[in-house]
N, C-alpha and C positions, 0 to 999 in steps of 0.2 A: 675788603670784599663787599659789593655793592648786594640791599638785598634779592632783588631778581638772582644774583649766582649763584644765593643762600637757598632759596628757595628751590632752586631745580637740582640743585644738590641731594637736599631732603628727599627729593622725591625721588631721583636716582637710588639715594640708600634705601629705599624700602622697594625696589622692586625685586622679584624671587630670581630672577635669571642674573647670571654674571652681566656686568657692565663695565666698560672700562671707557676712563675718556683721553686721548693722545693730543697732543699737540701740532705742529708743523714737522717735529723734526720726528715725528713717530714715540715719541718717549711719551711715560705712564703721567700725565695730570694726577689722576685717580682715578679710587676703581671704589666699587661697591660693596660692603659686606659678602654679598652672592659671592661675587669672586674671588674673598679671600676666602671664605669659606669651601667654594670648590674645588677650587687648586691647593689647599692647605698651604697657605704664605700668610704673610706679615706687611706692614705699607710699607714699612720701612726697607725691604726688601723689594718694594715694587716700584713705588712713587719716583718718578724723577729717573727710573731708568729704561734704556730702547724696550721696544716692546719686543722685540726679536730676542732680544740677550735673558731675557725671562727666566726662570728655572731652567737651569741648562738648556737654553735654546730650544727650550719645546714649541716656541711656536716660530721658530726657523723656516716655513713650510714656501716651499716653491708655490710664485704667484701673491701670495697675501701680500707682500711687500708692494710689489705693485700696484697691485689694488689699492691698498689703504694711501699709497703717494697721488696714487690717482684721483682720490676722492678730493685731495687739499689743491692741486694743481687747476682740477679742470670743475670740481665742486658737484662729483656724480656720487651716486650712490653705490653700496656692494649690497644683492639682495642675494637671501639665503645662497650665500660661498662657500659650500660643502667641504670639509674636513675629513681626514681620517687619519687621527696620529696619535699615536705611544707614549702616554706622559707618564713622568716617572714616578709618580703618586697613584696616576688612576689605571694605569694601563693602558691599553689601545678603545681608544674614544670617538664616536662618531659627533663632531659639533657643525651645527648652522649658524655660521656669522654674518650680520648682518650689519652697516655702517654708513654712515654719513655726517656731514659738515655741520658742525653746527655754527646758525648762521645769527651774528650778534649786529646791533645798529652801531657801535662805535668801533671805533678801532682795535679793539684788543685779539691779540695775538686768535688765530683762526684754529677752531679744535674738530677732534673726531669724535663721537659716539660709536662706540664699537659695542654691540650688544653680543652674547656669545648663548646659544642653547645647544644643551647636554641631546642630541637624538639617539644615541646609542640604542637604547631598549625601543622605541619607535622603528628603526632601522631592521634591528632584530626581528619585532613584528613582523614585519612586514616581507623577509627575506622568510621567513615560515610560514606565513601567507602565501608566496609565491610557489614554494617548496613544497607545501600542500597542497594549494592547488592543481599544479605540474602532477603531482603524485597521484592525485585524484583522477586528472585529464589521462592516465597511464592507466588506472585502474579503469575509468570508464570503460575505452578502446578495448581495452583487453574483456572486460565481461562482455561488451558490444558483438567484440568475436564472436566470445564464449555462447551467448546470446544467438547469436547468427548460425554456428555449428547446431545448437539444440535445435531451432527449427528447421533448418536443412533433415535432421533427424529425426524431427516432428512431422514432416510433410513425407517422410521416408514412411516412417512408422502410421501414418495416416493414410498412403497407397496401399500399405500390408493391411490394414484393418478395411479400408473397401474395398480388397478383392476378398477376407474373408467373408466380408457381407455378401457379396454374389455368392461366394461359394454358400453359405447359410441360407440365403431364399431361394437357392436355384439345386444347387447339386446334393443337398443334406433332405432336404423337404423332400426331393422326388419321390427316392426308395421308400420314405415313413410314408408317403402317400400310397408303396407300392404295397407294401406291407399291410396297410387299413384295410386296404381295397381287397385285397388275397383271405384275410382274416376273415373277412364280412361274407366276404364268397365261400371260405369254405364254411361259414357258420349259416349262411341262408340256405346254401345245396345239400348237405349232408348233414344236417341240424338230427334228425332222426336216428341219422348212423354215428352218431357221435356220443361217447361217455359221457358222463356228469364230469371229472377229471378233463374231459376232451374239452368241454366246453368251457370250464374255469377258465383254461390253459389259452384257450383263444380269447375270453375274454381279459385274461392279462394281456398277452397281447396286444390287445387294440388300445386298452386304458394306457400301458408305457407308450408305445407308439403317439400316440394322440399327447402325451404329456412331453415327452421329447419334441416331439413339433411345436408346443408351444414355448420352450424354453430356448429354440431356436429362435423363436418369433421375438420372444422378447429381449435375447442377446441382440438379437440384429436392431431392436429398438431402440434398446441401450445404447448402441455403436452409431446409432445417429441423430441422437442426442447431442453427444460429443461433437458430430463433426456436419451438425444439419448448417445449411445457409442460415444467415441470421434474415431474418424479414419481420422488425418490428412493426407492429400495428398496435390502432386502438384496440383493446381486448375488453368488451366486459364481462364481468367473470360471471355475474347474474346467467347472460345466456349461456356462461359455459357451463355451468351447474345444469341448467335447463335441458342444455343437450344431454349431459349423462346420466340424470336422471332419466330423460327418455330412455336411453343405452341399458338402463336398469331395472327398467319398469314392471319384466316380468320376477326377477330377482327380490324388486322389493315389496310386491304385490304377494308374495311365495311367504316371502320370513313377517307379512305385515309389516314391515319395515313403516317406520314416519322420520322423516326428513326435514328440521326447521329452521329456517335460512333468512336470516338478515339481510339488507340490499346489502350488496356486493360493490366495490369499484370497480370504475376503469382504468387499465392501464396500461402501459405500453408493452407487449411485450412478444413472445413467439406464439400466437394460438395453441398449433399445435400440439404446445408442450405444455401450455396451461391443460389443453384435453389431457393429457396423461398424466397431468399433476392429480389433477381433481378426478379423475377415472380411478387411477391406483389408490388414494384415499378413500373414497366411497367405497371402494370396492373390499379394501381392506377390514373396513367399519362393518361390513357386511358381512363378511367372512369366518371373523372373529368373533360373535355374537354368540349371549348363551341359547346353551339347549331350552326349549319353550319358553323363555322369553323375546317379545318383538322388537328389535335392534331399534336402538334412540339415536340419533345422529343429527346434532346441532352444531351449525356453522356462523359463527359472529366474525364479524368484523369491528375495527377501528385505526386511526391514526395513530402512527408511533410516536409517542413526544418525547423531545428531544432530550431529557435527561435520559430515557431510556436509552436513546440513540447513541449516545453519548459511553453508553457501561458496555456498548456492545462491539470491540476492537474489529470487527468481521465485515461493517456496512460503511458507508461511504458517508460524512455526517454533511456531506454540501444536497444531498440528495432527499426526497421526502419518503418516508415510507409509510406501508400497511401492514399489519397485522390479520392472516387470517386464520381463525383459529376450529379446527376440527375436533370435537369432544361426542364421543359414544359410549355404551352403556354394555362395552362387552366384555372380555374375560381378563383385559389387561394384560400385565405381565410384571414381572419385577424391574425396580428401576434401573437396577445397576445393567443393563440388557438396552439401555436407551440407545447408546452411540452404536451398537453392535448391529441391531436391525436396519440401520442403514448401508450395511455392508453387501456388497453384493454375492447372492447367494445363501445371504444370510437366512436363517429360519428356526425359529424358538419354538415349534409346534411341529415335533415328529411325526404325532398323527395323522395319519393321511384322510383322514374327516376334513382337514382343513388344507385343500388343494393348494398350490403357488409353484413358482420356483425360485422364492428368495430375489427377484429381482424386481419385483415394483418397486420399497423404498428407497433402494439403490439410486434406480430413477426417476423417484422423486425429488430425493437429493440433487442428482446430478443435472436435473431443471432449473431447482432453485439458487444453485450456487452458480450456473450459466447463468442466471438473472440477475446473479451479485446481491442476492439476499440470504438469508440464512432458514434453516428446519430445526426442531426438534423436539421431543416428546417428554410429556411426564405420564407415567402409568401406575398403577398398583393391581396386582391379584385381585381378579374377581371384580375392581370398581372402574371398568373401563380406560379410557386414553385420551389424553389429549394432545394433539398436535398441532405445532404454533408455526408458522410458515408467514416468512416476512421478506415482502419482494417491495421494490422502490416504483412509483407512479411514474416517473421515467426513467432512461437511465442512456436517452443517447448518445451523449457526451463520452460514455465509457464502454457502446458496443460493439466496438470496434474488436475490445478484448475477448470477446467469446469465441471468438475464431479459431485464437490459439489455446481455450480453457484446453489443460490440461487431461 
């Protein structure tokens, strides 16, 4: 044995995959460690015999015969020649065979290289791969339906809510306008002929009347909210404080109210619902304010960095955001009351001293979560409120979704 034969031998025995090398007539030269190790044999059991007649003919397999004659006749190669067969050691086995001539400068007898790899568990993969995927493609379709039923039922349940909206500014508002008006007349015409009891009695009256009109007014606000056009714009929030501060002027001039306000950004977003974001806030701040004390109300801003962004599962972290933050100086409330006030209709102040109908923070809420930002309040008895409201500097890439906020 010349040493070049010694040498590729060596290197045959240390590779991890089975190897076997054949001769002319198909019969085992040798084979490698891998392969007795894989197949659980012996050489003496292997060497020197058809490669076919192997452990009971387990590699008997239609086509390989051909193949491996073919490689010595015409000196082609077999690449990855998929398997699938039942040996009596391993059970049913997926193997990649691959082979060719091995080609020498002298004359000696012409051989094969038959490399052999175990794909079994690859195989596997991959058919549960597909099998997931498939399952997946099935589940998609099907929620897509599912998907497609809810907005049919969405846009259903969105006609019923804008004919309630007609019906609320148009046919609900009439009679309470008819009823002010009837009130006021009989209390300017018969003012003289009417009891102290008579007069109470009208002036309930006009104060329900007058607060049901407005709890119309602001369900119908609320309702379109939900389902306003989207028309983002540059917003900046400076002028919009500026405008409801104007809106408040006589209000805050009344309680001495002071107002102190850091610039503001610009952002993208629905004007109009910033107005009612920042109306219902001040408005709130004002309302709640103690007896003979002048309401404080300070407004700061800053950017949200990104560790913060990062704790918060509710905002979108590819996005930038702002923090703005509302802190007053009036009667508070208890904390555990924080998620509750934003409910609509909600109202922690029985007293009728402090007028509402439970739905500004509702919709403030329901502004800033159309924005894809988040609200929320820390307060305590007695040491006023602060309110944190975090909307994104833009957010066109994802406004497409407001359409269908729920």
């Amino acid at each position: 044995m010349n040493l070049s034969r010694l040498y590729a031998e060596s290197v045959v025995s240390t590779i991890r995959e089975p190897l076997v090398v054949l001769n002319k007539d198909i019969k085992v030269r040798s084979a490698n460690r891998a392969y007795y190790n894989k197949f659980q044999t012996k050489e003496e059991e292997v060497v020197g015999k058809k490669f076919y007649e192997l452990e009971n003919k387990q590699w008997n397999i239609p086509g390989l015969k051909e193949t491996l004659e073919k490689i010595i006749a015409e000196n082609s190669i077999a690449v990855d020649f998929e398997i699938t067969q039942t040996f009596p050691l391993l059970g049913e086995r997926t193997m990649l065979l691959n082979a060719s001539r091995i080609i020498k400068d002298n004359n000696e007898e012409q051989s094969i290289l038959l490399a052999i790899e175990d794909i079994t568990e690859k195989r596997k993969i991959e058919i549960e791969k597909k099998l997931f995927a498939e399952e997946l493609e099935k589940q998609v379709v099907e929620r897509t339906a599912a998907l497609e039923e809810a907005i049919r039922q969405l846009q259903h349940s969105n006609a019923d809510l804008q004919q309630f909206a007609y019906v609320a500014s148009h046919d609900l508002q009439e009679p309470l306008r008819k009823i002010r008006t009837f009130a006021s007349m009989l209390h300017d015409r018969h003012d003289n002929d009417l009891t102290d009891e008579a007069k109470e009695l009208i002036e309930k009256i006009s104060v329900s009347s007058e607060r049901m009109s407005k709890l119309i007014r602001d369900v119908l606000n609320f309702s379109q909210i939900i389902h306003a056009d989207v028309v983002l714009e540059k917003t900046d929030l400076n002028n919009v404080l500026h405008k409801i501060r104007d809106d408040f002027d006589l209000l805050i001039a009344e309680k001495k109210a002071v107002i102190i306000c850091e610039p503001l950004p610009v952002i993208e977003a629905i004007s109009s619902q910033m107005d009612m974001l920042f109306s219902n806030l001040i408005s709130n701040a004002l309302k709640f304010s103690k007896k003979d004390v002048a309401p404080l109300i300070s407004i700061t801003s800053r950017m949200l960095p990104q560790d913060e962004l990062k704790k918060n599962n509710t905002l979108n972290p590819l996005l930038s955001y702002c923090e703005i933050n509302f802190r007053d100086n009036g009667i508070g409330f208890e904390q555990q009351y924080a998620e509750h006030i934003f409910s609509i209709f909600a109202r922690l102040n029985a007293d009728s001293k402090y007028g509402g109908t439970g739905i500004g923070l509702a919709a403030c809420k329901k502004v800033v979560l159309s924005h894809h930002g988040s609200i929320s309040v820390t307060s305590k008895v007695d040491e006023g409120a602060l309110v944190q409201v975090v909307l994104p500097l833009s957010f066109n890439r994802i406004a497409p979704l407001i359409r269908n906020y729920p």
